[in-house]
C-alpha atoms as an extended CHARMM CRD file, in Angstrom:
* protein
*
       181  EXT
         1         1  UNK       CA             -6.4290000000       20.4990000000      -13.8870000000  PROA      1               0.0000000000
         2         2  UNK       CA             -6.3520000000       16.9850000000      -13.4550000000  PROA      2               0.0000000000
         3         3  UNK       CA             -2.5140000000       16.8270000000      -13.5270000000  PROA      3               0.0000000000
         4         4  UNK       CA             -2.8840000000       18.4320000000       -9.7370000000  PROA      4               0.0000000000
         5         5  UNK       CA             -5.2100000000       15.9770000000       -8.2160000000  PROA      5               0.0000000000
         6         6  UNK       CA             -2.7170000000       13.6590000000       -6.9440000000  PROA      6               0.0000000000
         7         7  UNK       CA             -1.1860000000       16.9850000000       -5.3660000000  PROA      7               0.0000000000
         8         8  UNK       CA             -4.6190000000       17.6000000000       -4.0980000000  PROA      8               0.0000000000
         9         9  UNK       CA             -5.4560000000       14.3890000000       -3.1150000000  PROA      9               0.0000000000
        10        10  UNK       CA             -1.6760000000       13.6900000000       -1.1340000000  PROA      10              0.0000000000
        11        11  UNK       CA             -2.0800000000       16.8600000000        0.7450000000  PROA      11              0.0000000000
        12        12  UNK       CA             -5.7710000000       15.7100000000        1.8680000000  PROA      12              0.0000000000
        13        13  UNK       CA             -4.8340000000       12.7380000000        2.6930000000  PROA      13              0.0000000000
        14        14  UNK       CA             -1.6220000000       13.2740000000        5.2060000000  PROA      14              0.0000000000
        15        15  UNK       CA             -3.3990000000       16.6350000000        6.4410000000  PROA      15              0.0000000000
        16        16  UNK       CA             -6.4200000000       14.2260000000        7.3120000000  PROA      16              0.0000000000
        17        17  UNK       CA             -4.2850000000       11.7450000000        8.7890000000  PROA      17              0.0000000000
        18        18  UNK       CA             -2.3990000000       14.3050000000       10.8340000000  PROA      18              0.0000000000
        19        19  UNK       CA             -5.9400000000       15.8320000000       12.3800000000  PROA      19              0.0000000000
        20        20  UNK       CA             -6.7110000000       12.3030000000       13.1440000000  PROA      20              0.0000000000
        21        21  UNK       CA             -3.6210000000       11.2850000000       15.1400000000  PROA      21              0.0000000000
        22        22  UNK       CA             -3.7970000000       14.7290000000       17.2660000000  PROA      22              0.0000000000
        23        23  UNK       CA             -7.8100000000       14.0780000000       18.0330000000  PROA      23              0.0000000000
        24        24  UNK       CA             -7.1720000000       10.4580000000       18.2030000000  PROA      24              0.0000000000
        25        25  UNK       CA             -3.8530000000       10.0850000000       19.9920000000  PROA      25              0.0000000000
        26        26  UNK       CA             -2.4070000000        7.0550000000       20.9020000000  PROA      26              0.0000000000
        27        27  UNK       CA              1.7790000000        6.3280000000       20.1730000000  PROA      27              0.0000000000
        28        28  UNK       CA              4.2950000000        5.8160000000       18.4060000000  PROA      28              0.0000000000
        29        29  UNK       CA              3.5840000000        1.5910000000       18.1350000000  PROA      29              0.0000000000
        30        30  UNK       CA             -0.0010000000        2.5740000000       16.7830000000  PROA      30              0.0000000000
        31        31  UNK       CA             -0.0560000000        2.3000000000       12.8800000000  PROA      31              0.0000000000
        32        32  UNK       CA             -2.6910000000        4.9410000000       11.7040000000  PROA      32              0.0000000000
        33        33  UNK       CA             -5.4110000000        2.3160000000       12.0810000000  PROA      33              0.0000000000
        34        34  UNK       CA             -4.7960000000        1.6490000000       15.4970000000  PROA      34              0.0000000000
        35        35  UNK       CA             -5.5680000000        5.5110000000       16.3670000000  PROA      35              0.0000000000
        36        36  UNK       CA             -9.0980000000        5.0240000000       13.8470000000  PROA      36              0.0000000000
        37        37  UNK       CA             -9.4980000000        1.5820000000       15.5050000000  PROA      37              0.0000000000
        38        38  UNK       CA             -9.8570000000        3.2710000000       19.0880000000  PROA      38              0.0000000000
        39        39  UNK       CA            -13.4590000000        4.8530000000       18.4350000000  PROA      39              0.0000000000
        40        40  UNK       CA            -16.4970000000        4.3620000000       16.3630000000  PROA      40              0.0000000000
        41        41  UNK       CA            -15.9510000000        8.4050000000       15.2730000000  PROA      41              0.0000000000
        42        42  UNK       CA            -12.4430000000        7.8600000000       14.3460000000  PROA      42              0.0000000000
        43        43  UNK       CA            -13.0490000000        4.6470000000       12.4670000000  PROA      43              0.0000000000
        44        44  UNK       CA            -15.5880000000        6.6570000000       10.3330000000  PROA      44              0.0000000000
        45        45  UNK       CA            -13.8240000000        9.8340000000        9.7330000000  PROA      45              0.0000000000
        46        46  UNK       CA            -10.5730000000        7.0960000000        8.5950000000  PROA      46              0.0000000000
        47        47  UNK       CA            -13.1600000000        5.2410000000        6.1310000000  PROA      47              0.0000000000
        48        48  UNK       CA            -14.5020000000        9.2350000000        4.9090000000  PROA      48              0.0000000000
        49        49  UNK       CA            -11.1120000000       10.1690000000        4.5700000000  PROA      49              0.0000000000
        50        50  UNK       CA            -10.5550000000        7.6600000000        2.0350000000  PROA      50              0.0000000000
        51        51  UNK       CA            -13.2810000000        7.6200000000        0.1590000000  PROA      51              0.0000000000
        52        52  UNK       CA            -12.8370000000       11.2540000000       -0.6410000000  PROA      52              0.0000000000
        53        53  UNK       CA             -9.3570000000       10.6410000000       -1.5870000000  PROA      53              0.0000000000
        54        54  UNK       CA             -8.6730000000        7.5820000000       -3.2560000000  PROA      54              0.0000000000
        55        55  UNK       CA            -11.0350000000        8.7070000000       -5.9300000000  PROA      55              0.0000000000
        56        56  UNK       CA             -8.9260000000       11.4670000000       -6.9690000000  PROA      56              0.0000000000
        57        57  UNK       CA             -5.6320000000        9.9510000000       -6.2360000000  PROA      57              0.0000000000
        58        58  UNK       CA             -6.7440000000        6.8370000000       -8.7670000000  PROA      58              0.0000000000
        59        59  UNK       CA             -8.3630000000        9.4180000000      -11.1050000000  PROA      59              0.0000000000
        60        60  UNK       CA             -5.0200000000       11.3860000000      -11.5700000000  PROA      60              0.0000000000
        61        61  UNK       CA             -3.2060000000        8.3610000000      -12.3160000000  PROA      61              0.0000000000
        62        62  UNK       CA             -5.3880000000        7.0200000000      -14.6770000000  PROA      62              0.0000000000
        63        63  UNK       CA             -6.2350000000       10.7960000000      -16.5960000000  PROA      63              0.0000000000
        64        64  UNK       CA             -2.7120000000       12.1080000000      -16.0410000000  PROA      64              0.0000000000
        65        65  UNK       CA              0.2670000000       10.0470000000      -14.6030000000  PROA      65              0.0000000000
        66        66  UNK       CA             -0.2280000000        7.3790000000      -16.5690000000  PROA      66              0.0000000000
        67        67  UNK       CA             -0.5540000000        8.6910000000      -20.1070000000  PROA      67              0.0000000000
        68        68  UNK       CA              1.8920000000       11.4380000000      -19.7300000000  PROA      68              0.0000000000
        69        69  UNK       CA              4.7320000000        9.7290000000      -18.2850000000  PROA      69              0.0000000000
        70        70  UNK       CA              4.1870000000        6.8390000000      -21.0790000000  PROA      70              0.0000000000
        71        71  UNK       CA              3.3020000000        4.1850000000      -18.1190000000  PROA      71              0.0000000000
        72        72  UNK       CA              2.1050000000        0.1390000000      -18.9890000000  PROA      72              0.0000000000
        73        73  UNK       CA             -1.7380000000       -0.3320000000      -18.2820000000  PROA      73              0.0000000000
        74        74  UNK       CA             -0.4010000000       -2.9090000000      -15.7560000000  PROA      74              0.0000000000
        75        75  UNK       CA              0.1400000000        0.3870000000      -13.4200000000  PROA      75              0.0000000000
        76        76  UNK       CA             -2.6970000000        1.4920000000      -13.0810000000  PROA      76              0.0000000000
        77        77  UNK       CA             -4.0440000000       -1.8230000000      -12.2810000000  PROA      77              0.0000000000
        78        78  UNK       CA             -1.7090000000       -1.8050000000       -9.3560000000  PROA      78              0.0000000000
        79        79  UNK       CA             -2.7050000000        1.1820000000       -7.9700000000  PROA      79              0.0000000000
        80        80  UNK       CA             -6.6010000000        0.2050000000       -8.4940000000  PROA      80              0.0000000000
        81        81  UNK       CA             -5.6640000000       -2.7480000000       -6.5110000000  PROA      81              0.0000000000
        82        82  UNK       CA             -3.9400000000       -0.6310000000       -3.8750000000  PROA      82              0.0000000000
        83        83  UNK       CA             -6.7720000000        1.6330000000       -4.1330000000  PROA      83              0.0000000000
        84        84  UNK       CA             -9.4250000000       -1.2400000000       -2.9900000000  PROA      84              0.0000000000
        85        85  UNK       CA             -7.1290000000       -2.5510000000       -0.7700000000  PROA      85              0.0000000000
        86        86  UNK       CA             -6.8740000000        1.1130000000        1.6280000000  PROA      86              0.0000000000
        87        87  UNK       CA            -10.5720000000        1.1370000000        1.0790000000  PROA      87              0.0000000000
        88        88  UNK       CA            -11.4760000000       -1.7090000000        2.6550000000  PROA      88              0.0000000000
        89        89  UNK       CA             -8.0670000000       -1.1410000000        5.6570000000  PROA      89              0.0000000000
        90        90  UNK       CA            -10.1720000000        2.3060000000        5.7120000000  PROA      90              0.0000000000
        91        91  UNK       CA            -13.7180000000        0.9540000000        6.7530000000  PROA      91              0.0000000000
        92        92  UNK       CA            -12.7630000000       -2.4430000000        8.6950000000  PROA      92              0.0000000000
        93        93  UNK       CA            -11.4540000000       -1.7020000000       11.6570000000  PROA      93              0.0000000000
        94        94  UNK       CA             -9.1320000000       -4.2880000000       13.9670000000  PROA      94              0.0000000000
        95        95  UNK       CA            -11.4260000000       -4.2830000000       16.2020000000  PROA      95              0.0000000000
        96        96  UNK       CA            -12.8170000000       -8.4820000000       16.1900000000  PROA      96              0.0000000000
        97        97  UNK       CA             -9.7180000000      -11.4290000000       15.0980000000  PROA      97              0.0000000000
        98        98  UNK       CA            -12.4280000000      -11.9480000000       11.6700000000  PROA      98              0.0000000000
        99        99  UNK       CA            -12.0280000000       -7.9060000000       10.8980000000  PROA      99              0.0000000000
       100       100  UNK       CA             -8.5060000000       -7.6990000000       12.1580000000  PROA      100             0.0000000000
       101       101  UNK       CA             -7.6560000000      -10.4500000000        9.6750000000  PROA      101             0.0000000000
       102       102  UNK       CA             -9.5870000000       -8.4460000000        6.7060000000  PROA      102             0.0000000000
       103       103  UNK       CA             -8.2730000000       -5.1150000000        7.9600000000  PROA      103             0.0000000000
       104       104  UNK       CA             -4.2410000000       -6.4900000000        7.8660000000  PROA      104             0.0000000000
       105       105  UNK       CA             -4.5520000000       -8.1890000000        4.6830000000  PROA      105             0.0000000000
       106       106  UNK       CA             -5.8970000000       -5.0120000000        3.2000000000  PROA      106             0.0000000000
       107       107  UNK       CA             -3.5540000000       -3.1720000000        4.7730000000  PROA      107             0.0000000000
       108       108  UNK       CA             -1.0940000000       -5.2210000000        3.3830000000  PROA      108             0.0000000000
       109       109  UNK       CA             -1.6260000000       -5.1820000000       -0.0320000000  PROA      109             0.0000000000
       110       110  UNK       CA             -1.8790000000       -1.9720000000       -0.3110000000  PROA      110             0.0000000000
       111       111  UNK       CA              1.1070000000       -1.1310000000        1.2820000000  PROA      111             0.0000000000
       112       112  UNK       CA              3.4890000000       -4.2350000000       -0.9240000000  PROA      112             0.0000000000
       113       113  UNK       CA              1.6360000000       -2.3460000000       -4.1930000000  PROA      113             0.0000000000
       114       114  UNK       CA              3.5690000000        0.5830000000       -3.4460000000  PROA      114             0.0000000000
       115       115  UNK       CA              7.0650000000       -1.1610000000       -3.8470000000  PROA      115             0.0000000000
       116       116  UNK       CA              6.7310000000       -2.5970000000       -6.9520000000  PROA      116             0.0000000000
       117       117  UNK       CA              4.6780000000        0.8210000000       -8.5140000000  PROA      117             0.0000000000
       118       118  UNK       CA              7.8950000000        2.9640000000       -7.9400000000  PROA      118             0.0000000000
       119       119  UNK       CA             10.1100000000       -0.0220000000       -9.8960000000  PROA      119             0.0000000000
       120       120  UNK       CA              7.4250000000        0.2980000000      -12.6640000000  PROA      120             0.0000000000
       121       121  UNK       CA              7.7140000000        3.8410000000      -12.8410000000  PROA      121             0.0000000000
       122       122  UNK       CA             12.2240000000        3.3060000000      -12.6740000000  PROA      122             0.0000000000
       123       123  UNK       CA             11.8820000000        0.8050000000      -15.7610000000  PROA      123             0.0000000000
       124       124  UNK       CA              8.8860000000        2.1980000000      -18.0160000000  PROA      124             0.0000000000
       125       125  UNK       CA              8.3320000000        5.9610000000      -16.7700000000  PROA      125             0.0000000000
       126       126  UNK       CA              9.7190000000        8.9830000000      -19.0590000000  PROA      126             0.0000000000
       127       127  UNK       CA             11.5720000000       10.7920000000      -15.9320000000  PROA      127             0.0000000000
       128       128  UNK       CA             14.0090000000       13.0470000000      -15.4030000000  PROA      128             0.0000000000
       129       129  UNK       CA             17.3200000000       12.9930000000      -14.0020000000  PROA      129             0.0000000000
       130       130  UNK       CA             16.3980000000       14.2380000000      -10.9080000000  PROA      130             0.0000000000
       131       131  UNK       CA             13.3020000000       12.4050000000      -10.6740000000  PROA      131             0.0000000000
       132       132  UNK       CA             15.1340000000        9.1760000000      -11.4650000000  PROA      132             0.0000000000
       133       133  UNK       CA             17.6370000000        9.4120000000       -8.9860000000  PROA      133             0.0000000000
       134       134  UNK       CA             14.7400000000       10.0690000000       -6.2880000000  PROA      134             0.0000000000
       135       135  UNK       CA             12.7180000000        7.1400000000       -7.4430000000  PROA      135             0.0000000000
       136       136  UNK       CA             15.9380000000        4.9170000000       -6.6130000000  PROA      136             0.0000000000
       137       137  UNK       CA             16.2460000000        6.5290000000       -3.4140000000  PROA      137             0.0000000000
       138       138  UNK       CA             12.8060000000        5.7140000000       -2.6300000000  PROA      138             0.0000000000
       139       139  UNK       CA             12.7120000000        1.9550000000       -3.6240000000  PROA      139             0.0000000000
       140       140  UNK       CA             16.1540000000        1.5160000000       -1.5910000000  PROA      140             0.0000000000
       141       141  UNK       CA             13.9710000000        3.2160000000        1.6550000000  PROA      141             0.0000000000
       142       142  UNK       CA             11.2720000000        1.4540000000        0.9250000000  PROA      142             0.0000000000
       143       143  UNK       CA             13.1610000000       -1.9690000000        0.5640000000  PROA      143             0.0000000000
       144       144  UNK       CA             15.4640000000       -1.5700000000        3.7250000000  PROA      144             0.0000000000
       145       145  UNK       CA             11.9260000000       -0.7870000000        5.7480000000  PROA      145             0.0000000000
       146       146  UNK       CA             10.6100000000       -4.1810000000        4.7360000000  PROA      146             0.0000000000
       147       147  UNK       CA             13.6730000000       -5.7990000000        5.6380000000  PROA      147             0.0000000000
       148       148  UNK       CA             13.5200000000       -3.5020000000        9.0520000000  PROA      148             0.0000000000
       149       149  UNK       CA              9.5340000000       -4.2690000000        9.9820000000  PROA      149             0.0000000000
       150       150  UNK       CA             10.1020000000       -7.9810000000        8.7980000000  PROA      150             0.0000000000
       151       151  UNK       CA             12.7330000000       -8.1200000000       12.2710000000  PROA      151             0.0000000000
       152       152  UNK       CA              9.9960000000       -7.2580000000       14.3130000000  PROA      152             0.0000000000
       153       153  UNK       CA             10.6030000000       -5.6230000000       18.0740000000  PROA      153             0.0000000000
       154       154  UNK       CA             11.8790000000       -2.1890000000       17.6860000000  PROA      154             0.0000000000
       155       155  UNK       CA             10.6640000000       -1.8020000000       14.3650000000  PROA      155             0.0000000000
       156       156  UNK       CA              7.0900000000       -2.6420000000       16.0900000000  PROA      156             0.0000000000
       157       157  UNK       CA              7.7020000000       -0.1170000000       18.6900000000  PROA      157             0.0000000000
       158       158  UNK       CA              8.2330000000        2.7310000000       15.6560000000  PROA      158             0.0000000000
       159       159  UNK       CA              5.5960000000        1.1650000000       13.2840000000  PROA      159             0.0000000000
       160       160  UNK       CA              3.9610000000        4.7910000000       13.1590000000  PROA      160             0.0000000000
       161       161  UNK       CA              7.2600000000        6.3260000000       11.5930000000  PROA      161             0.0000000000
       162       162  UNK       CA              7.9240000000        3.6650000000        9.6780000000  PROA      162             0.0000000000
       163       163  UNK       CA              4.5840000000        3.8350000000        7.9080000000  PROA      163             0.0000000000
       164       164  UNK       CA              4.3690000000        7.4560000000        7.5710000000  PROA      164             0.0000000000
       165       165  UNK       CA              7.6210000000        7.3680000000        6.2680000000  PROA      165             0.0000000000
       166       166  UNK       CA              6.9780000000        4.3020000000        3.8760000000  PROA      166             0.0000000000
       167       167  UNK       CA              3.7340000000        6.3610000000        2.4450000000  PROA      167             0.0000000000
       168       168  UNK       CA              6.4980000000        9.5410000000        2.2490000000  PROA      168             0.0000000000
       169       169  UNK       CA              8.7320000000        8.2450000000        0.1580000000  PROA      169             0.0000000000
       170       170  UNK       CA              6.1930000000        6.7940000000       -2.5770000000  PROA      170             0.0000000000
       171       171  UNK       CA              3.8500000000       10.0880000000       -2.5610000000  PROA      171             0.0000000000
       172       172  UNK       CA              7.3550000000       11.9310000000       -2.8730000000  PROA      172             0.0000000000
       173       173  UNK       CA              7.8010000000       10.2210000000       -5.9370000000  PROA      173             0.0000000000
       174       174  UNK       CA              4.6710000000       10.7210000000       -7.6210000000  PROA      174             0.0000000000
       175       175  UNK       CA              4.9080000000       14.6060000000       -7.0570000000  PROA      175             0.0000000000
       176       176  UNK       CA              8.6780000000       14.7040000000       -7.9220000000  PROA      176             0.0000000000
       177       177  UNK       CA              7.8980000000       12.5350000000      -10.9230000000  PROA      177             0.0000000000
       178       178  UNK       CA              4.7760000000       15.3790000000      -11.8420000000  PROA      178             0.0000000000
       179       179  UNK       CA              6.0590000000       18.6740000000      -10.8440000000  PROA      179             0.0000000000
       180       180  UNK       CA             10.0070000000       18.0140000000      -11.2630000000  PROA      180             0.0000000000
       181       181  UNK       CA             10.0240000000       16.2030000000      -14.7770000000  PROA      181             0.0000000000
């Protein structure tokens, strides 16, 4: 059972996210904490949200992932630290310069964790063909979207795709990597 709570948790999360952008709306230049940022109500259901899910996102990696796709300690470490890092960008809100500066270098962390969790999985994980080939896709995306944001001005203007996207292509892997092995 626990091999389908990062399914579980994945779905949550992006159908959560989605409810929360169509209550919440803003545009495309809002990253999903923008649209929580814009009301007390939204701000909580984003912190909820997460603290529902990153449980059993971090307890599938740790029960499941990890062991069965022979992966270094050091992995789940990173995705703890990505874990903390989306709970606190989940309950601090940009909404004063002291808890915008807490809520972007969160953010951040969590969001650079992903990058170099997908290269673990490449260099350690037992994967498949398939899965393989989709992992290297993934780290190229993810890679040319740093490179993309890093510009600034347009990329600012899309930050909403690019972030959804970005999340994509790393929860993409993980299921591809569980259910496709």
């Amino acid at each position: 059972m626990v091999k389908h709570y990062g399914l579980i948790a994945i779905i949550m999360t992006w159908s959560g996210l989605l409810f929360m952008i169509r209550k919440w709306q803003g545009n495309k230049s809002m990253t999903f904490s923008d649209h929580a940022a814009q009301h007390l109500s939204s701000n909580i259901y984003y912190g909820l949200l997460f603290t529902v899910t990153l449980p059993v996102f971090y307890i599938f990696v740790d029960q499941w992932f990890v062991p069965n796709l022979s992966l270094p300690i050091f992995f789940t470490w990173l995705i703890a630290f990505g874990c903390i890092g989306q709970f606190i960008a989940g309950w601090v809100a940009g909404t004063t310069p002291l808890k915008t500066r807490i809520h972007t270098i969160s953010a951040f962390f969590m969001h650079i964790m992903l990058l170099p969790m997908i290269i673990l999985l490449l260099i350690y994980g037992e994967l498949s063909l398939f899965s393989t080939l989709w992992a290297c896709v993934a780290v190229a995306y993810m890679f040319s979207m740093w490179i993309y944001f890093s510009q600034g001005g347009k990329a600012r203007s899309n930050v909403l795709l690019i972030q959804s996207t970005y999340v994509i292509a790393f929860h993409s892997v993980i299921v591809a990597t569980t259910y496709l092995a």
